[in-house]
C-alpha positions in Angstrom: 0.0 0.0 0.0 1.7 3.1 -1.0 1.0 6.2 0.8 1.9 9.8 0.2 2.1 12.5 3.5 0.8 16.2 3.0 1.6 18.9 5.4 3.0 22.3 5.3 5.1 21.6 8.8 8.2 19.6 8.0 7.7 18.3 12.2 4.6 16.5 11.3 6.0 15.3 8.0 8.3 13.4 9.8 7.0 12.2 12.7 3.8 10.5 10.9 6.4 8.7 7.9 8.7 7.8 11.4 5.0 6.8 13.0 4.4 4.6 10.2 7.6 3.2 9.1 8.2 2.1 12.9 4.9 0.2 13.0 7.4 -2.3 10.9 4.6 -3.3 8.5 6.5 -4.2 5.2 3.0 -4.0 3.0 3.3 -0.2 3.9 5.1 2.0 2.0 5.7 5.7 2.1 5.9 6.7 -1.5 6.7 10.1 -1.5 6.1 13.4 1.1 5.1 16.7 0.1 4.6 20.4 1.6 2.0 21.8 -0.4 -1.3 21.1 -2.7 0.4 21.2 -5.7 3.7 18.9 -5.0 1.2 16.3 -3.5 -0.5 16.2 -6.9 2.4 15.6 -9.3 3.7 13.2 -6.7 0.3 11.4 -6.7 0.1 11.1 -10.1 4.1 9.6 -10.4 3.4 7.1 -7.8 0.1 5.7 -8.1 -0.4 5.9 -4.4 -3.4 4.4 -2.7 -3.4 6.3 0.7 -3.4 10.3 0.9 -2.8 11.4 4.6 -2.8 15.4 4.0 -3.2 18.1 6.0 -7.0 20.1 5.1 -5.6 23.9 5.6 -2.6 24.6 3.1 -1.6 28.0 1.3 -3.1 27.1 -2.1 -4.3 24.1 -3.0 -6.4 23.0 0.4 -6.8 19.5 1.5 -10.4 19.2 0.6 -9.1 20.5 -3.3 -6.3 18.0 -3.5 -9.2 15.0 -2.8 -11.2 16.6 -5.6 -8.5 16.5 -8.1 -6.8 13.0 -7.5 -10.4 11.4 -6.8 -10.8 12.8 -11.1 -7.9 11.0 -11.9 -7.7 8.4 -9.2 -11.0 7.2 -8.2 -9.7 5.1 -6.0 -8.0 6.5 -3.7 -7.8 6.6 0.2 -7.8 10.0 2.4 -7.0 10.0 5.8 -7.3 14.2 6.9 -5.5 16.1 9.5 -7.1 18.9 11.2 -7.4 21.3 14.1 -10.5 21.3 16.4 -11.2 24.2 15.0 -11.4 23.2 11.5 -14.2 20.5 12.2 -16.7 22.4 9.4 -13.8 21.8 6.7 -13.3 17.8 8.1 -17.0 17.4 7.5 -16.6 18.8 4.3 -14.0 16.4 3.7 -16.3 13.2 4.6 -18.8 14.3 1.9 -16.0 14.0 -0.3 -15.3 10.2 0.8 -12.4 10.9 3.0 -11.7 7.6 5.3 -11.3 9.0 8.4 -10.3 12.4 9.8 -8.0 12.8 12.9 -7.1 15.8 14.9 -3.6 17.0 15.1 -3.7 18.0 18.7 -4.7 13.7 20.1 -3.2 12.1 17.1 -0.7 9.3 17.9 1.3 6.7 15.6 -1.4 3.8 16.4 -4.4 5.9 15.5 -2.4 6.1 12.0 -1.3 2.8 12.1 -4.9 1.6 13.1 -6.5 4.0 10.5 -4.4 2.5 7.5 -5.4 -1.0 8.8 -8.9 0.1 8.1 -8.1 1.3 4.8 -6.2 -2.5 4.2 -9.3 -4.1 5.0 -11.7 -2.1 3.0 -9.2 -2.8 -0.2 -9.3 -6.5 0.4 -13.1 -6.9 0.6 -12.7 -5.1 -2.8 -10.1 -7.0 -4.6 -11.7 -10.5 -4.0 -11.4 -12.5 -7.2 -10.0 -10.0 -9.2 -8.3 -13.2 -11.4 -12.1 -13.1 -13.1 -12.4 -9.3 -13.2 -15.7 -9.8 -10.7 -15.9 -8.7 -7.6 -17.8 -11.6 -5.2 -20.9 -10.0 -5.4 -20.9 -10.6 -9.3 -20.4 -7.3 -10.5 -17.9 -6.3 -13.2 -14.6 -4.6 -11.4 -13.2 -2.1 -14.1 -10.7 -1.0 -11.4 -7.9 -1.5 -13.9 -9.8 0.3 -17.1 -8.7 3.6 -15.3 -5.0 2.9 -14.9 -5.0 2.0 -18.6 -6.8 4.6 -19.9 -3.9 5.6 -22.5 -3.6 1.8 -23.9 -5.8 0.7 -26.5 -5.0 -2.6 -26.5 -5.5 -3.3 -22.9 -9.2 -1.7 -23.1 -10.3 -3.5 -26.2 -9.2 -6.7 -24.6 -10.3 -6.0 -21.5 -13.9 -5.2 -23.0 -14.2 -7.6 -26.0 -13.8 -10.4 -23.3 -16.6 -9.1 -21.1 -19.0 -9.6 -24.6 -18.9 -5.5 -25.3 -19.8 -6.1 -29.3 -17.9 -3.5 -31.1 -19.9 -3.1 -34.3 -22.8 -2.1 -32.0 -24.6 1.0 -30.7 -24.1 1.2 -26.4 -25.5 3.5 -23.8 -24.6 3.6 -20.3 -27.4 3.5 -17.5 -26.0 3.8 -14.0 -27.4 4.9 -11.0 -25.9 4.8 -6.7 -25.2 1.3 -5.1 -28.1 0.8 -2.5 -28.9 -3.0 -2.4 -27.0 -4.2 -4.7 -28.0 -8.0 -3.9 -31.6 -6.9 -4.9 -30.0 -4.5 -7.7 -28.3 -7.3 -9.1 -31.4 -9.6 -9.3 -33.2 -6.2 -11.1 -30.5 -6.7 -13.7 -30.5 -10.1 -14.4 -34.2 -10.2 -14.8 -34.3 -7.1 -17.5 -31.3 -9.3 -19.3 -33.0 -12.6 -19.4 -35.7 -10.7 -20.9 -33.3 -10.5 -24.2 -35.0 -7.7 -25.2 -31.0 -6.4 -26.0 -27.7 -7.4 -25.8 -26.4 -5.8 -21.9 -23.0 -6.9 -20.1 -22.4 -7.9 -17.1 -23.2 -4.5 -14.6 -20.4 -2.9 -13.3 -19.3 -1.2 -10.3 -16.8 1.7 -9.3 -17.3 2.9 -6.1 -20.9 3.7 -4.9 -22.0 3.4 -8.6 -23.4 0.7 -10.7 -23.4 0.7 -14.7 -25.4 -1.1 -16.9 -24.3 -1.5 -20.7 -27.2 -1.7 -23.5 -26.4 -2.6 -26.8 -28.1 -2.8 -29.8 -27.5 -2.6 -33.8 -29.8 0.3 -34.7 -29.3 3.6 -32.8 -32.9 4.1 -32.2 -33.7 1.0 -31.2 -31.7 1.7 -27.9 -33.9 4.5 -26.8 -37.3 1.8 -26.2 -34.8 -0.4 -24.5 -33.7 2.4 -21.9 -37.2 3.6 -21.1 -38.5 -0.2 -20.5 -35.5 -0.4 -18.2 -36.4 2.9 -16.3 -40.1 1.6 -15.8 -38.7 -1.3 -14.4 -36.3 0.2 -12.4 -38.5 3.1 -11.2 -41.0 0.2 -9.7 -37.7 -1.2 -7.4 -37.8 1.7 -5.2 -33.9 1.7 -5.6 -33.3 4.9 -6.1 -32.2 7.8 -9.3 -31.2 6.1 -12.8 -29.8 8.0 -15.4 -28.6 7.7 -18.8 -25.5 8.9 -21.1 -25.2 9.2 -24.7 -25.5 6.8 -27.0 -22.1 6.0 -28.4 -20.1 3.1 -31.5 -16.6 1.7 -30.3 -14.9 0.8 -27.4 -13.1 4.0 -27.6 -16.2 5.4 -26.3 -16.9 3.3 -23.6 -15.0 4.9 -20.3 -16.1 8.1 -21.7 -19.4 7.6 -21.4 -18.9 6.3 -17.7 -17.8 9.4 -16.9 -20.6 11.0 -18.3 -23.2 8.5 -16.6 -21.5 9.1 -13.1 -21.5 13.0 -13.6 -25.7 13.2 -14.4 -25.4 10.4 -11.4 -24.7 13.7 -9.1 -28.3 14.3 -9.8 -29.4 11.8 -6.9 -28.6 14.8 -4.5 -31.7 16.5 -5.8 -33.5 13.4 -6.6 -34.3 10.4 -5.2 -36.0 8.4 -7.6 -37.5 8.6 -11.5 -34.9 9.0 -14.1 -32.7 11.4 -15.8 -31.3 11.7 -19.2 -28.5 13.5 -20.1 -30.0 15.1 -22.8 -32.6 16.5 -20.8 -29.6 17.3 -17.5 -28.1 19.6 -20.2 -30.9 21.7 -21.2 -32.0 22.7 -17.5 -31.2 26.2 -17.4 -28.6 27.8 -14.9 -29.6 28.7 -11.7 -29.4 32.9 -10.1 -26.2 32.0 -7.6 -26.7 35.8 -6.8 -30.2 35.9 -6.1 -29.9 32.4 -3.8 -26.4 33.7 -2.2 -28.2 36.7 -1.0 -31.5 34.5 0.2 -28.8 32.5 2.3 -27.3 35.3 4.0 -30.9 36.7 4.7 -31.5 33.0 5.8 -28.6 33.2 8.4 -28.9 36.8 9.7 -32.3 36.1 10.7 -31.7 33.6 12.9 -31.5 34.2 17.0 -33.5 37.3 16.3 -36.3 36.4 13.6 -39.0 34.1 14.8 -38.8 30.7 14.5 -41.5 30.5 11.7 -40.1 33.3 10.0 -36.6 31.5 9.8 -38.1 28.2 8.9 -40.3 30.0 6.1 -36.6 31.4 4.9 -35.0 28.2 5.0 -37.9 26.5 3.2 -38.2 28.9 0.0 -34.4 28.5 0.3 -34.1 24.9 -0.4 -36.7 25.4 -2.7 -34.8 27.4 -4.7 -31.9 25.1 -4.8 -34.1 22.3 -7.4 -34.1 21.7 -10.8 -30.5 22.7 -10.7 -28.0 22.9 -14.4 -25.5 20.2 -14.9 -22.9 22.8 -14.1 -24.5 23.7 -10.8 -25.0 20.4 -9.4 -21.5 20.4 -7.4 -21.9 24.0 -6.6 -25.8 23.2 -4.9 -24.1 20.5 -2.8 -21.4 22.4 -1.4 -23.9 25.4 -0.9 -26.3 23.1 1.2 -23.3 21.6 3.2 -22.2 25.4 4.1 -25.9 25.9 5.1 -26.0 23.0 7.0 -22.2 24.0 8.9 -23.3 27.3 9.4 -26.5 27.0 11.5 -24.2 24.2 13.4 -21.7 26.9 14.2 -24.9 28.8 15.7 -25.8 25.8 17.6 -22.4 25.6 18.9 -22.2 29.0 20.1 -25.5 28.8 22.1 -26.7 25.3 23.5 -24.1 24.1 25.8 -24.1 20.6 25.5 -23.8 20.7 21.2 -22.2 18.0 20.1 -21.2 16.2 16.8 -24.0 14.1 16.6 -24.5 13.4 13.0 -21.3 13.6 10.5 -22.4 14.7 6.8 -21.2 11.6 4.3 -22.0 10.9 0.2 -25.3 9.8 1.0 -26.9 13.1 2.5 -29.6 14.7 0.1 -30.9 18.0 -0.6 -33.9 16.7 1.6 -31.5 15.4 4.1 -29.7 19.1 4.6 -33.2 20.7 4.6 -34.5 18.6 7.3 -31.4 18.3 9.4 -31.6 22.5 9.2 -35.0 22.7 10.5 -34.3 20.5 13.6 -31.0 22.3 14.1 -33.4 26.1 13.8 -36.3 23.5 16.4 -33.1 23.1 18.9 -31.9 26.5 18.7 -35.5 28.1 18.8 -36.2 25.4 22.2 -37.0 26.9 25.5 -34.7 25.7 27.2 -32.5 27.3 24.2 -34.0 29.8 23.9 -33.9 32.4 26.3 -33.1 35.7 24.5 -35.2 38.4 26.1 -37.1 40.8 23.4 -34.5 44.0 23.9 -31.3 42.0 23.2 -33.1 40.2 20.1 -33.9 43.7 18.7 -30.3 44.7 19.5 -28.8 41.5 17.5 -31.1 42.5 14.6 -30.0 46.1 14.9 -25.9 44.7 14.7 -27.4 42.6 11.6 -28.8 45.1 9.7 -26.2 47.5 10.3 -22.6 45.9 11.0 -21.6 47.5 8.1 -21.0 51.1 9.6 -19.7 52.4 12.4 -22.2 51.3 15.2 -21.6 51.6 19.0 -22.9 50.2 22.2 -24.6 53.8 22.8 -26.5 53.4 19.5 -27.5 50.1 19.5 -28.3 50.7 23.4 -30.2 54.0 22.5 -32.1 52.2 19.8 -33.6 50.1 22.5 -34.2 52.1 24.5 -32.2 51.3 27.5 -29.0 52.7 28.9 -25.4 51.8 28.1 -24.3 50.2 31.3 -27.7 48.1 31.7 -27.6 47.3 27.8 -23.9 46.2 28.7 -24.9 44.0 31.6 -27.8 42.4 29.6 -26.5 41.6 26.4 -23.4 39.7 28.1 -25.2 38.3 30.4 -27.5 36.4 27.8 -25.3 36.3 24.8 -22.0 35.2 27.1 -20.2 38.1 24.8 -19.4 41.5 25.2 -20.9 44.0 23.1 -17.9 44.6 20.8 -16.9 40.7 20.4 -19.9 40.0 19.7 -19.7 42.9 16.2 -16.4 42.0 15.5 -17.2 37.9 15.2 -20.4 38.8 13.2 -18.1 41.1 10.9 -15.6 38.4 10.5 -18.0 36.0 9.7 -19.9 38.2 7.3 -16.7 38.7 5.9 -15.6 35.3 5.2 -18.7 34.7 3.3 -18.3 36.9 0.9 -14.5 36.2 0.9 -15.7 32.4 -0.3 -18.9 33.5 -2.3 -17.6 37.1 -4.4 -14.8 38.0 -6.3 -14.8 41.5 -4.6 -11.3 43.1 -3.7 -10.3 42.3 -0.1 -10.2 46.1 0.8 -13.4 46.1 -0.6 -15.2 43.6 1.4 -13.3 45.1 4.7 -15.0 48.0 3.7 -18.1 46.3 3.5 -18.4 44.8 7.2 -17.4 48.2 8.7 -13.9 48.9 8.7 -12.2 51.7 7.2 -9.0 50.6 7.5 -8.0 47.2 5.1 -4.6 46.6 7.5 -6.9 46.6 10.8 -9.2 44.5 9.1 -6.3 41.8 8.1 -5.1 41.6 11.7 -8.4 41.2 13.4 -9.7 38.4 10.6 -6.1 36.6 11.1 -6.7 36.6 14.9 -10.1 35.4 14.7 -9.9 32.9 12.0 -6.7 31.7 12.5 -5.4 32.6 9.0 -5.2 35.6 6.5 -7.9 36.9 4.3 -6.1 35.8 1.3 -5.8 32.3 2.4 -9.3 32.2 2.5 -9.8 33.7 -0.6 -6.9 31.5 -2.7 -9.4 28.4 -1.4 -12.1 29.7 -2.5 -10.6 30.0 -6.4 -9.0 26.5 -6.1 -12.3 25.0 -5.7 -13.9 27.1 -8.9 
């Protein structure tokens, strides 16, 4: 098992390759080290690794970036993350993305490595069982090696022609998310004994299943995928979708690609079908008009009544279907940022708020929008709840107008009450002084847009009330932990 180590502290580097070389296991190998994003890439790539252990916060290329782009090339590759407590939004990110495990930095030891890599062995194994008849035991077609040969011809036509793929025939690709695949496998085999077409064995990469369909007139493929949907549709197994219809083996990992990108589409939905054809033509969505709704969403809460931020967060996630091909990745992320944000909230105001659910590749639109309303239930709870009517007109006044120069008189004079009892009160139910409380709402308002706009960074630290862009770098680099521009470089990696 060859493993690759990314961190930007040369310390950890070395003490996780010592941790692991001293376990004395000889079926793991460190491949290659690296310092940054970029290196770990290239070095990746060069060594065919099957472990990533990386560090998620890097100047650059981020942790959660680096997954994305070897997961293109390499889908099967392992992630073990590093973080800091206070990261914990970006190691839930990082699950979503299919990272193995995530371990923090500050209780990490060499047999939590060791005993995470053992993991990773085991999961491998279950998946290389009988290989020597390119099946895995569960029947389905293992085209694990199809994408280390991707540049050699030969390999793929012989790899395809002996799994009955008939090359003077027309082939589409249906494919659709791994659920039961015992009872997905018998769906299979009774469309094929049908012999209404020629179909290959199903195949599996993943958490997706592909079914081949062949047949010698184009258009007589198109009957053959709708009888398969009906069939399919009445299983209760979930999305199915289609890709093009293609000639020639050249064609064929291609179109799996294709399939596996529409396949995105069970996020929005969880049955029916979807063609690619018809995933193409959906128009894109206003990303302005729904960034600004989810900043309205988020502002409201602690101060907007609990109907009136449920009623938000409904039309939100409303807004968020029907979504273009192109802004299918973009609509998960923004529902995973939703669904991190209202946590931090939580966080910050029910004592005992703890990680009770961790986000994976099988949480839904519908998932997020109901794990939001029972997060905006808790918060909203009486025994949560317990803001008195002047300090929740006092947080909507720091809302609505963060942006300028504000002070305790104003905001105390606004409601009406004096500056040493407005003082008193608001720390005493917020647990924050007056002016922590502005300057983490300014920091946060700021790292939104840092993530979400391409305006200048002066700009935006003119935007949540300072007028000087220097003051504004210090305080965001003390509260966040790292500069404004580190933020921002993430944020154009990931576009």
């Amino acid at each position: 098992m060859k493993i690759l180590i990314v961190d930007d502290e040369t310390p950890i580097r070395e003490w996780i390759q010592f941790s692991i070389e001293r376990g004395g296991r000889e079926d793991l190998q460190v491949a290659a080290v690296a310092e940054n994003g970029e290196e770990a890439f290239k070095l990746a790539l060069k060594h065919h690794v099957d472990v990533v252990i990386t560090d998620i916060r890097m100047p650059g290329m981020d942790g959660i970036e680096l997954m994305k782009k070897i997961l293109e090339a390499m889908p099967y590759t392992y992630f073990i993350i590093l973080t800091n407590y206070a990261e914990f939004s970006y190691a839930r990110e990082a699950i979503t993305y299919g990272a193995k495990k995530y371990l923090l930095k500050s209780e990490m030891r060499g047999k939590d490595i060791l005993d995470a890599l053992e993991e990773i062995r085991e999961d491998m194994d279950r998946k290389t069982v009988d290989r020597s008849a390119d099946r895995y035991s569960n029947g389905y077609l293992d085209i694990f090696d199809c994408y280390y040969n991707l540049d050699k011809e030969e390999f793929l036509m012989e790899f395809w022609q002996r799994h009955e793929f008939r090359c003077d025939e027309w082939f589409q690709v249906i494919a659709m998310e791994k659920r039961d695949s015992e009872r997905q496998m018998e769906l299979f085999e009774e469309f094929r004994r049908k012999e209404i077409c020629h179909s290959l064995v199903p195949a599996m990469k993943n958490s997706s299943i592909y079914f081949i369909v062949q047949a010698a007139q184009k258009e007589d493929l198109q009957p053959v995928r709708e009888q398969f949907f009906r069939m399919y549709a009445k299983s209760g197994q979930g999305l199915a979708v289609s890709g093009r219809i293609r000639k020639g083996i050249g064609g064929i990992m291609p179109s799996l690609e294709e399939a596996e990108k529409v396949l995105q589409y069970s996020f929005v939905c969880q049955g029916g079908f979807m063609e690619v054809e018809t995933a193409e033509a959906l128009p894109p969505l206003n990303r302005a008009d729904i960034q600004r709704e989810y900043s309205k969403t988020l502002n409201g809460l602690l101060y907007e009544s609990r109907e009136t931020v449920l009623a938000n967060l409904e039309r939100w996630f409303d807004s968020l279907k029907g979504p273009s091909l192109d802004d299918l990745p973009w609509v998960r992320e923004t529902c995973l940022k939703m669904v991190i944000r209202i946590e931090e909230v939580c966080a910050e105001h029910i004592s005992d708020y703890g990680e009770e659910h961790k986000p994976d590749t099988s949480w839904t639109l519908e998932y997020c929008r109901r794990f939001c309303k029972d997060l905006v239930d808790r918060i909203y709870s009486e025994e949560n709840f317990r803001y008195s009517q002047s300090v929740r007109e006092a947080i909507r006044y720091i809302h609505e107008n963060y942006a300028r120069d504000i002070t305790l008189n104003e905001v105390a004079g606004h409601i009406y009450r004096s500056p040493e009892y407005f003082s008193r009160l608001f720390k005493a139910e917020t647990g924050e002084k007056f002016s922590t409380y502005l300057t983490a709402y300014r920091i946060r308002r700021a790292r939104d847009l840092l993530s979400s706009t391409d305006m200048k960074i002066y700009e935006i630290a003119y935007a949540v009330g300072y007028t000087s862009p220097s003051y504004f770098s210090k305080m965001y680099r003390e509260y966040m932990g790292v500069a404004p521009e580190v933020t921002r470089s993430q944020k154009n990696n990931r576009m």
